[in-house]
C-alpha positions as CSV (number, residue, x, y, z in Angstrom):
1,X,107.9,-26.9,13.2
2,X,107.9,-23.2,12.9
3,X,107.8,-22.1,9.3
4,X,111.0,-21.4,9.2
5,X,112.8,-24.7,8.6
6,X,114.0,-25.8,11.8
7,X,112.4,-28.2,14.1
8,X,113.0,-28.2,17.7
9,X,112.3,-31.7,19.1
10,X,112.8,-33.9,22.2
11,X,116.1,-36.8,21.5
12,X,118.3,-38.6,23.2
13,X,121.4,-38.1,25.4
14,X,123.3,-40.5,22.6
15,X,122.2,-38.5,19.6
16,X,122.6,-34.9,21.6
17,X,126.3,-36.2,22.5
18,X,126.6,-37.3,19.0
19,X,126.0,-33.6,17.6
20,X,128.5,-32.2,20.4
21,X,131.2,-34.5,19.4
22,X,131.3,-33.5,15.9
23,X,131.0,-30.2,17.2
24,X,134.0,-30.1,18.9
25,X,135.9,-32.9,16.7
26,X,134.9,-31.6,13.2
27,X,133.7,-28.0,13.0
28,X,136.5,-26.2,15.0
29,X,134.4,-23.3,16.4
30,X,136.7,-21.8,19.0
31,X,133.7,-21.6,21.7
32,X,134.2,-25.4,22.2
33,X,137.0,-24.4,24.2
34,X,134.5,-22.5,26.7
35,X,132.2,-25.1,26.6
36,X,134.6,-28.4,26.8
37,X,137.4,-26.9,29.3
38,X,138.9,-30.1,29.5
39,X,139.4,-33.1,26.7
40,X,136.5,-34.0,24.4
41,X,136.4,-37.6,25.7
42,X,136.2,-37.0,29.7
43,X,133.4,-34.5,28.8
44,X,131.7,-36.6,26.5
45,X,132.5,-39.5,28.6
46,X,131.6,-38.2,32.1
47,X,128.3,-36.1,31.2
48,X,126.5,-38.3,28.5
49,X,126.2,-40.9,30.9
50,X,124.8,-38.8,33.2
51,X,122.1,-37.0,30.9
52,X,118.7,-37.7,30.5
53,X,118.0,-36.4,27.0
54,X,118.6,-33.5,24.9
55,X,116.2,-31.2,22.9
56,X,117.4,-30.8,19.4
57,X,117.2,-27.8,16.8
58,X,117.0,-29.5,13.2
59,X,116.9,-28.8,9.6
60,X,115.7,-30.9,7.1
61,X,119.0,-32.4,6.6
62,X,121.0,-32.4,10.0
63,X,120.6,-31.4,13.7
64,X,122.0,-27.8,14.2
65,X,121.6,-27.0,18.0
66,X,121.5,-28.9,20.9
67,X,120.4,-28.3,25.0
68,X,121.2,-31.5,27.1
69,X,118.9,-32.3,30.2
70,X,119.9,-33.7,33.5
71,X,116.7,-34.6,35.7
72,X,119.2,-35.5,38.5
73,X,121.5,-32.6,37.8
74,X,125.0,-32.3,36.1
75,X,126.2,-33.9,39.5
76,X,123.6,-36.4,40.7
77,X,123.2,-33.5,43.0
78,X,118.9,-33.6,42.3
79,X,119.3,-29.9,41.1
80,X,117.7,-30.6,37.3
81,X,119.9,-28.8,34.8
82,X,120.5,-27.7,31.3
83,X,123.7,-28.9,30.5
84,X,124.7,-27.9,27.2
85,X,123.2,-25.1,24.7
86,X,124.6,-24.8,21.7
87,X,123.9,-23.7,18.4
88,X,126.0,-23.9,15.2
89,X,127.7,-20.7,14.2
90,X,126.3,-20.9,10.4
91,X,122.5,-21.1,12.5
92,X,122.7,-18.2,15.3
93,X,120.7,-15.1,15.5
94,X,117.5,-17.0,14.4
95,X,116.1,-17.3,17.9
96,X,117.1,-21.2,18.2
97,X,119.0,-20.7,21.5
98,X,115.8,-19.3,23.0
99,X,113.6,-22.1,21.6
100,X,115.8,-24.8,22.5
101,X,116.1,-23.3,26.3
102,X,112.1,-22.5,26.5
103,X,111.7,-26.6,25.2
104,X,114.5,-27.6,28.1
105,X,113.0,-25.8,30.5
106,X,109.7,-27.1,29.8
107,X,110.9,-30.4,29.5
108,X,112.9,-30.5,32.7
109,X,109.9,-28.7,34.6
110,X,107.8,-31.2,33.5
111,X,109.4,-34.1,34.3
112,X,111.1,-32.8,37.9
113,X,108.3,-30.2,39.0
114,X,111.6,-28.3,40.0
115,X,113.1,-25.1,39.0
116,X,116.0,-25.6,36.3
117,X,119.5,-24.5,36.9
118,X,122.0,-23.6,34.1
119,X,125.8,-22.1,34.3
120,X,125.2,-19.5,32.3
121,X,128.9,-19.3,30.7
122,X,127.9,-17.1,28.4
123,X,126.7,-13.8,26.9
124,X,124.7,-15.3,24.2
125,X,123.0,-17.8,26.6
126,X,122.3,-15.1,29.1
127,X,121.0,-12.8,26.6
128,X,118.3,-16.3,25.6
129,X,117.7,-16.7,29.7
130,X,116.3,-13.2,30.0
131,X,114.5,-13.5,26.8
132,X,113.1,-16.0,28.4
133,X,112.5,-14.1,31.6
134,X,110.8,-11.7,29.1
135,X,109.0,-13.4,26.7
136,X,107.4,-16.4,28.7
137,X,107.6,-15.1,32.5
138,X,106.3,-18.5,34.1
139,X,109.1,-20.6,32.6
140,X,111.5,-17.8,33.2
141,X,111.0,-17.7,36.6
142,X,112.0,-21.4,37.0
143,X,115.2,-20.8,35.7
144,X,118.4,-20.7,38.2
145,X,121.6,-19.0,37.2
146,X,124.1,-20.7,38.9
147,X,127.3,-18.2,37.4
148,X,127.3,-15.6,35.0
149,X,129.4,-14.8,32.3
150,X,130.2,-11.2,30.6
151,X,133.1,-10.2,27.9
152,X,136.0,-8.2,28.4
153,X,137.4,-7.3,31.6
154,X,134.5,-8.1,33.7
155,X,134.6,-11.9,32.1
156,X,138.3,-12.2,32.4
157,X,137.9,-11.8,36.5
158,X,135.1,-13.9,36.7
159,X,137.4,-16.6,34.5
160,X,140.1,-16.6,36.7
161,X,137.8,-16.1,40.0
162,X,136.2,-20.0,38.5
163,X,139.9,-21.7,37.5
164,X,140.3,-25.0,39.6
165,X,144.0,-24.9,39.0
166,X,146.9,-22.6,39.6
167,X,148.0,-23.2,36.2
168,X,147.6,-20.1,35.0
169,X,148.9,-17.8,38.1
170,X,147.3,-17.1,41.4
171,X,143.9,-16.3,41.5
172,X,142.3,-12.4,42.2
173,X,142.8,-11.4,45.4
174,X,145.5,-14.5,46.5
């Protein structure tokens, strides 16, 4: 534990699902919407059977972050892949992001001898993948973007560009 009072340690997929669903049932942070596009349950449901474990950010009293592994991708596709990073609101800005993603990446790559891909779906978790890049270069460079995302105008293209339905209009360019 760095002397700062959070732990970040390996868990399990049950106890890193645990954390997201009083995430998204409880604390009503409005990124939950970006991460869990569609109903708690089916994304609970469908990836928490699929994941391999999770690294956790704790405090004394509760976990506080969360990155979930796949060893055999999101998909069963055999692309390994970070899942889930996520850090509570009340806990950002103290480098957890970046030490739960160096841990996942480590973990994954150690387990899979493979690089690690991760939809990067946001600017935060962008800004931790090129710290990454940065900071520890040999685990950066295992590390696979698979999409990017950016604010404003630039993210609200690349939003509709990535919709799987026509509810919302046709996409760019149709």
């Amino acid at each position: 534990m760095k002397n700062d009072g959070y732990e970040i340690c390996r868990g399990d997929a049950e106890e890193g699902y645990r954390f997201l669903w009083h995430m998204i049932r409880h604390i009503g942070d409005p990124e939950a919407a970006r991460i869990v596009p569609v109903s708690p349950a089916f994304f609970l449901t469908s990836q928490a059977e699929r994941c391999s474990e999770a690294v956790l950010a704790r405090t004394a009293e509760m976990v506080v972050g969360v990155a979930t592994l796949f060893f055999e991708g999101l998909c069963r596709d055999e692309r390994p892949q970070i899942g889930t990073l996520y850090v509570l609101p009340a806990h950002r800005r103290r480098g957890l992001a970046f030490r739960l993603l160096k841990e996942a990446v480590r973990r994954i790559h150690e387990e899979t001898r493979q690089k690690v891909f991760i939809d990067c779906v946001t600017s935060p978790m962008h800004d931790a993948i090129n710290k990454l890049r940065r900071r520890e270069p040999a685990l950066g460079a295992l590390v696979v973007e698979q999409a990017t995302y950016r604010s404003g105008e630039e993210g609200l293209s690349w939003e509709a560009d990535l919709r799987l339905d026509d509810s919302l209009g046709p996409r760019a360019g149709e």
